[in-house]
C-alpha positions in Angstrom: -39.5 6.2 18.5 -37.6 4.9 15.5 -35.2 2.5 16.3 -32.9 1.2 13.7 -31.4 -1.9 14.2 -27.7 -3.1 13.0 -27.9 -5.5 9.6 -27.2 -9.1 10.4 -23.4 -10.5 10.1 -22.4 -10.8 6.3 -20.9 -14.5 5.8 -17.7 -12.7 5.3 -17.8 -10.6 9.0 -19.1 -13.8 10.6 -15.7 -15.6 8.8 -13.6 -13.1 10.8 -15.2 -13.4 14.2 -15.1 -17.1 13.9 -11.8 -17.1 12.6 -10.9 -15.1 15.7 -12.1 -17.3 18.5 -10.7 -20.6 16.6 -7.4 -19.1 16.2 -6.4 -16.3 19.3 -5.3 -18.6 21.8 -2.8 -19.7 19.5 -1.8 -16.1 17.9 1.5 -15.4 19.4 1.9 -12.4 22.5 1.5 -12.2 26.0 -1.1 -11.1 27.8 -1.1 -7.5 26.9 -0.6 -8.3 23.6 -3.8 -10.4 23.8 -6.2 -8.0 25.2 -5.3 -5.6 22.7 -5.9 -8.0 20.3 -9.3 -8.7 22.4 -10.4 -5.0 22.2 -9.6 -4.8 18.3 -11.7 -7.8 17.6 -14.5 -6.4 19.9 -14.1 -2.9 18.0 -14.7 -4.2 14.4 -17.5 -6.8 15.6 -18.9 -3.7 17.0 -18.8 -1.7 13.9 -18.1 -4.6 10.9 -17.1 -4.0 7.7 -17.1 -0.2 6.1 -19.6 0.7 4.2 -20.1 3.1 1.0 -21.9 5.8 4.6 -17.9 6.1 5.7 -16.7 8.6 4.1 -13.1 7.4 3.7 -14.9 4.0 2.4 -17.6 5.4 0.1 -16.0 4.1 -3.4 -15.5 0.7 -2.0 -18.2 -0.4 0.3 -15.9 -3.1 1.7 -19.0 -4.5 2.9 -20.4 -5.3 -0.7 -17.4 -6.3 -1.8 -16.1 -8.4 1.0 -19.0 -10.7 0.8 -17.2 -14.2 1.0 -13.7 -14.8 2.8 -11.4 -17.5 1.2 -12.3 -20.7 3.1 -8.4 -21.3 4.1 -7.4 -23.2 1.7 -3.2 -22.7 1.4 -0.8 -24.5 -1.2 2.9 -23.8 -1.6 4.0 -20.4 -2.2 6.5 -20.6 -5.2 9.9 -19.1 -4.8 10.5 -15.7 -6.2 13.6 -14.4 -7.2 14.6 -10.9 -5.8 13.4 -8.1 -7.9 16.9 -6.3 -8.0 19.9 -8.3 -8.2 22.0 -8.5 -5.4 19.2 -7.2 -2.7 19.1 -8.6 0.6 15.6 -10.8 0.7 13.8 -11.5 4.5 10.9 -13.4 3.7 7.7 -13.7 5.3 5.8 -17.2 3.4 2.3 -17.7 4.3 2.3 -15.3 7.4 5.3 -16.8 8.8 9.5 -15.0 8.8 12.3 -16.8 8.0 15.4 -16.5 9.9 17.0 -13.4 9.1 20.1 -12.1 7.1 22.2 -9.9 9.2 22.8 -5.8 7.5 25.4 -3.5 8.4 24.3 -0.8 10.4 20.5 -3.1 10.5 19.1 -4.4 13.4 16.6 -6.9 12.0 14.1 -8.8 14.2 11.3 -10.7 13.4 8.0 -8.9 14.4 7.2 -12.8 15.7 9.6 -11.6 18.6 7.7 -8.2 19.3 4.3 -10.0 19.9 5.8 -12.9 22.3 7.5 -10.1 24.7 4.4 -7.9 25.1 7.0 -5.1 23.0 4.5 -4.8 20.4 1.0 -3.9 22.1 1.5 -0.4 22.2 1.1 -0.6 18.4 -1.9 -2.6 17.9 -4.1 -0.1 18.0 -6.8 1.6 15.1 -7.0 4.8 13.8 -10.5 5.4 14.7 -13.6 3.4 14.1 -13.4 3.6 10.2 -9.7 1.7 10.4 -10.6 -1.7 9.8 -7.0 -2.7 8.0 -5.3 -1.9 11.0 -8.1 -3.0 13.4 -8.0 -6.7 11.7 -4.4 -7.0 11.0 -3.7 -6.2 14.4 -6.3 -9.0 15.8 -5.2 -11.6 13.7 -1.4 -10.4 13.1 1.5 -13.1 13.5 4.7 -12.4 12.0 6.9 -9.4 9.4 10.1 -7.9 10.5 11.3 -4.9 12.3 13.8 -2.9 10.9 15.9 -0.1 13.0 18.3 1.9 10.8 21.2 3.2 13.4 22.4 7.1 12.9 24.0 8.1 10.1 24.0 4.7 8.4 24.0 4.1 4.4 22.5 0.9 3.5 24.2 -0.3 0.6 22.2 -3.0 -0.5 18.3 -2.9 -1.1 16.5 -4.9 1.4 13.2 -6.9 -0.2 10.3 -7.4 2.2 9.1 -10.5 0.5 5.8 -11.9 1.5 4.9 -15.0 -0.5 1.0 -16.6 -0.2 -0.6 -19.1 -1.8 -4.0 -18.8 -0.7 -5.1 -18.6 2.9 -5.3 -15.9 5.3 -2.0 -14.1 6.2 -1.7 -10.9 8.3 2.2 -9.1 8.9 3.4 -6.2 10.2 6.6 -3.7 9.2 7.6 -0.9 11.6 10.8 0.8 10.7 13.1 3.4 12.2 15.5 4.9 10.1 17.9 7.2 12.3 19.2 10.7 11.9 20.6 11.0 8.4 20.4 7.7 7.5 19.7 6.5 3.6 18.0 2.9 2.9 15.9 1.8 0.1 13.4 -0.9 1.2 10.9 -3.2 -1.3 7.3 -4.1 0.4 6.8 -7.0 -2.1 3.4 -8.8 -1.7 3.1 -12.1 -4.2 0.4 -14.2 -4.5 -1.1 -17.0 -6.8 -4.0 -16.9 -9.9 -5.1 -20.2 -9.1 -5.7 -19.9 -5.2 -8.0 -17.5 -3.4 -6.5 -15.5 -0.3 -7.2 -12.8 2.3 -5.1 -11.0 3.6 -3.5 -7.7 5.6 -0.3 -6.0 5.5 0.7 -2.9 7.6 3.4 -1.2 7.5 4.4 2.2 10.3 7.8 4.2 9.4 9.1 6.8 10.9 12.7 8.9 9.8 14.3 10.8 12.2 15.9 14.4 11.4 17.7 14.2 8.0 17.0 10.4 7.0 16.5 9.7 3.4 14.5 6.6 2.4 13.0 5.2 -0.2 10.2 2.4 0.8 8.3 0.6 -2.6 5.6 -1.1 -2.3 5.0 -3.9 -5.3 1.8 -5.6 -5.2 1.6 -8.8 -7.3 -1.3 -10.4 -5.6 -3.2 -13.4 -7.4 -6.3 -12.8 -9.7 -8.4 -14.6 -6.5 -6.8 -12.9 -3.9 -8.4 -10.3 -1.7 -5.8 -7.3 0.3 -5.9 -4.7 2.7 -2.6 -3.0 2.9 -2.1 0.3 4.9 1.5 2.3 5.3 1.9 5.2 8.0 4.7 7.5 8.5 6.3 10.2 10.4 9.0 12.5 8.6 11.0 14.2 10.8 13.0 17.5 9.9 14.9 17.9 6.5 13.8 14.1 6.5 13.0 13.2 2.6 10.8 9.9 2.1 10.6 8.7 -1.9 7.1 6.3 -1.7 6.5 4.4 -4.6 3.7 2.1 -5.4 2.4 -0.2 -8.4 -0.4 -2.4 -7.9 -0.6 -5.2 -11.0 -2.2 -7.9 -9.6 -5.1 -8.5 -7.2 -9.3 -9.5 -7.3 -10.2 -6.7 -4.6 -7.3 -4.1 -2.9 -7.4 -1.1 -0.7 -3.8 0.6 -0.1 -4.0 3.0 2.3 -1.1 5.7 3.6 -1.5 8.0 6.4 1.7 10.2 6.1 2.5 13.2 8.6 5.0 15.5 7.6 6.3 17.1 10.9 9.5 17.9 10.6 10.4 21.5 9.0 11.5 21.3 5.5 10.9 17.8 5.5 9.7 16.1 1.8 7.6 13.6 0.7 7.7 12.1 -2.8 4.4 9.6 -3.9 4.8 7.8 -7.2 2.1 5.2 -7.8 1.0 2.9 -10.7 -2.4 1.0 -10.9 -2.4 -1.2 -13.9 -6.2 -2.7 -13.6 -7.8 -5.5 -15.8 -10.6 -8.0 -15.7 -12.8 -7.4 -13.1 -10.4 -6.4 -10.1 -11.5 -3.4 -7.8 -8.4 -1.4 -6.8 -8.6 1.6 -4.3 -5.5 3.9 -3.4 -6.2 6.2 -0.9 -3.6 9.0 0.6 -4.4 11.4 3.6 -1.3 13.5 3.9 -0.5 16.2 7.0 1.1 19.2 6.4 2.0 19.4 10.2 5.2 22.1 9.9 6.5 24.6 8.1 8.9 24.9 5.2 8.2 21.4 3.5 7.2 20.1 0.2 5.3 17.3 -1.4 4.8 16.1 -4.7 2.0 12.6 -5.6 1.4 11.8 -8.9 -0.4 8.4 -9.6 -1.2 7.1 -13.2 -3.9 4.4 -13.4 -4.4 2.1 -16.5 -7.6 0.3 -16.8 -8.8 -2.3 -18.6 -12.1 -4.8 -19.2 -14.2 -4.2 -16.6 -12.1 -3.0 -13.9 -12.8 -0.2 -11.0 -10.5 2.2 -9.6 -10.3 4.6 -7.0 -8.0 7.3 -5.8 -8.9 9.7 -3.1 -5.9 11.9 -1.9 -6.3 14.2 1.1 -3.7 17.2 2.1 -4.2 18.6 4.8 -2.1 21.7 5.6 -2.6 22.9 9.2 -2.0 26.7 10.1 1.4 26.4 11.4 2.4 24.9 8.2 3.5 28.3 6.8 5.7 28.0 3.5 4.1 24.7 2.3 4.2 23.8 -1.2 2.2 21.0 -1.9 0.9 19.4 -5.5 -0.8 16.4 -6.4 -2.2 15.1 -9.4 -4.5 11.6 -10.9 -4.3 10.7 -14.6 -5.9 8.1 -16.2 -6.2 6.0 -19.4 -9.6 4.2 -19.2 -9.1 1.3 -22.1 -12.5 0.3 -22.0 -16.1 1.2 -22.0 -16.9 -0.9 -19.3 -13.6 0.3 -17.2 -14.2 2.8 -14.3 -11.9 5.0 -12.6 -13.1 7.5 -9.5 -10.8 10.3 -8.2 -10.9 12.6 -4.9 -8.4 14.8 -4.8 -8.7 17.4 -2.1 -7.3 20.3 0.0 -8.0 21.6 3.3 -5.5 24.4 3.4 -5.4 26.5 7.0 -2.2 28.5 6.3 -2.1 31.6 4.5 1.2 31.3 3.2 1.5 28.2 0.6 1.7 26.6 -2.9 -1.1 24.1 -3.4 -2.5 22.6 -6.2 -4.5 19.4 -6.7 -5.6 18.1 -10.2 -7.5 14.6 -11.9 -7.7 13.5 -15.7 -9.4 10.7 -17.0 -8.6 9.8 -21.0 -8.6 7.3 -23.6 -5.2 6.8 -26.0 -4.8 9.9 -28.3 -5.6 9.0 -31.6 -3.2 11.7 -33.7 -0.7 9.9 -31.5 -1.8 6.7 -32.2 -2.1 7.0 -36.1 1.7 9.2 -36.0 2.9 5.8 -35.0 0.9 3.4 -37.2 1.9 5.5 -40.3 5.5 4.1 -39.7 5.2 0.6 -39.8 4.5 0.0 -36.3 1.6 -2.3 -35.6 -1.4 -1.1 -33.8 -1.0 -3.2 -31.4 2.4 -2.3 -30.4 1.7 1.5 -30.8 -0.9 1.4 -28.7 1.8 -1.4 -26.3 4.5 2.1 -26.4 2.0 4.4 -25.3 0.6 3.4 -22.7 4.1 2.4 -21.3 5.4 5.9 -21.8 2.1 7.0 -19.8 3.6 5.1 -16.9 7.3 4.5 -17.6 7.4 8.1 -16.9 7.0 8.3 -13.2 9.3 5.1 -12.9 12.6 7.4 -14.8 12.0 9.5 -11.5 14.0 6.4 -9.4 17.9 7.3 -9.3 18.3 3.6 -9.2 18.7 2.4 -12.7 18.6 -1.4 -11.9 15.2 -0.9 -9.5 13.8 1.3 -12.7 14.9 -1.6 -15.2 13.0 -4.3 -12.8 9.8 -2.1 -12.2 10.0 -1.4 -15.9 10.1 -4.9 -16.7 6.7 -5.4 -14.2 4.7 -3.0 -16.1 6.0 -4.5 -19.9 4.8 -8.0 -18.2 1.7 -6.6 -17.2 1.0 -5.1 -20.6 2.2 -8.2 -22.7 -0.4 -10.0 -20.7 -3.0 -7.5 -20.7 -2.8 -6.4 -24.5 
């Protein structure tokens, strides 16, 4: 009989479960709240990190990658100034809230709160054995905000969900109701530091009721050290329109994962995403989408630049289950790949069981045209900057899709940061 034995503990596993007994019988929650934490903890020790043999982990064998853990070491997260002007900023520094600003038509409680009442076990749960972003971030979770948008409610200002570390090991959580026909536009702003390693998770559940319109943005500014796991779910109910959009600049090693579920008739879902990738970072975007009713539409396109030596991967799932007659669903991956030793690896895929849709998936991988290039050049510009315009009208594209023009200004002014940096 062959028996095959499980691997020993990598340093980085062993971090986490001795991390875990230090820490949990200060992590905030009743009891309830620390058994589920308990049976999360017992699930990944069980299992430990993901390997390239999981199927939603094969292009980043978390395992490999995750070898070493920051040793803890924290400084002072610096203050950031909003990214829009005039937006209403609750802040989470180093896995802790601040107090929070009161919003019209907002009720606003720090997710601190949810943990000590018990209110928040229900949630801290995984997907399955594979979901180890919600399985850690729910062990070792302490703090974020929950938001509940009432019925009918316009928020006028755009709320930032800053989270500020500075090395360390930081774990928050963001659910979010946003009522029948209400409209809020919400930042997910993770910053870190360049010259301080840190871990950490981030997740993120939303669900819109019947005719809610929201649009949630996740920037990820993460140190050149720093190591994240960030996962988004949601539920759109009917005629319910959720705008995502996601840029990822910064960052050593980064997963972003969304599990959406459209299942509300005629209900729309809107992905944007830029990956702007240099050194030798590792950057992984991953969508499974559900087509769960009929009538609705989505659209994802994601545009990756990549530098140096960096990797990146996209796989994006849409499912489209038989009831979900009358779909119309596209999705599509381009990439400029800067560099000989750059690498970029897309999935795109359908599982289509209705008979009745409009489906297409597509992926490109290319280097800067050269007629376009030389067009430029042969009127004065520098090659530098040519090549500077291009690649910014490869990705300033999908950012003229926000109907904000001060949020498109700021996210414009990320990516021309990025490139100045990066050129």
């Amino acid at each position: 009989m062959n028996m095959q034995s499980k691997p020993p503990r990598t340093p980085a596993e062993q971090a986490i479960v001795d991390a875990f007994t230090n820490v949990v019988s200060d992590l905030p929650g009743d009891a309830a709240v620390t058994s589920a934490r308990d049976r999360l903890l017992a699930g990944f020790s069980a299992q430990g990190l993901p390997t390239r043999r999981i199927e939603a982990w094969h292009y980043t064998d978390l395992r490999a990658l995750l070898r070493v853990l920051p040793d803890g070491a924290f400084g002072v997260p610096q203050p950031v100034s909003p990214l829009v002007e005039g937006a209403v900023v609750l802040s989470v520094v180093q896995g802790a809230s601040d107090m929070p600003v009161a919003i019209a038509g907002v009720e606003i409680e720090p997710f601190l709160d949810h943990l000590a009442s018990g209110a928040a076990s229900s949630g801290l749960v995984a997907r399955g054995t594979d979901d180890v972003i919600g399985a850690l971030n729910g062990a070792f979770v302490t703090d974020g905000f929950s938001l509940d948008v009432a019925d009918g409610v316009t928020v006028e200002p755009i709320i930032e969900l800053q989270v500020r570390q500075a090395g360390g090991r930081a774990h928050t959580r963001f659910p979010a109701r946003f009522g029948r026909k209400a409209k809020a536009t919400v930042i997910e702003r993770q910053v870190g530091r360049d010259d301080l390693a840190g871990f950490s998770t981030s997740v993120s559940a939303l669900e819109l009721e019947d005719g809610a319109e929201v649009t949630w943005i996740i920037v990820q500014q993460k140190g050149a050290k720093d190591q994240h796991l960030g996962q988004l779910t949601a539920k759109l109910g009917a005629g319910s329109t959720l705008s995502l959009f996601i840029i990822n600049t910064g960052g050593k090693l980064v997963r972003e994962e969304l599990h959406v579920s459209v299942s509300g008739e005629g209900a729309h879902f809107n992905l944007r995403g830029i990956n702007l990738l240099g050194g030798d970072s590792h950057t992984d975007l991953t969508l499974k989408l559900n087509h769960d009713a009929p009538g609705a539409t989505s659209s994802e396109i994601v545009r990756n630049v990549v530098l140096d030596r960096a990797r990146g991967v996209f796989q994006g799932q849409i499912q489209v289950a038989q009831i979900a007659q009358k779909t119309d669903a596209r999705m599509a991956c381009n990439t400029l790949l800067l560099s000989d030793e750059a690498e970029w690896l897309a999935k795109p895929e359908l599982e289509i069981f209705a008979d009745d849709v409009v489906c297409a998936h597509g992926a490109t991988v290319i280097d800067i045209d050269k007629t376009h290039l030389f067009y430029l050049m042969a009127r004065g510009i520098t090659e530098k900057s040519a090549r500077g315009l291009l690649v910014n009208g490869f990705v300033g594209e999908l950012i003229g899709d926000l109907a904000d023009e001060a949020l498109a200004s700021a996210l414009e002014g990320l990516v021309e940061t990025w490139l100045n940096a990066h050129a």
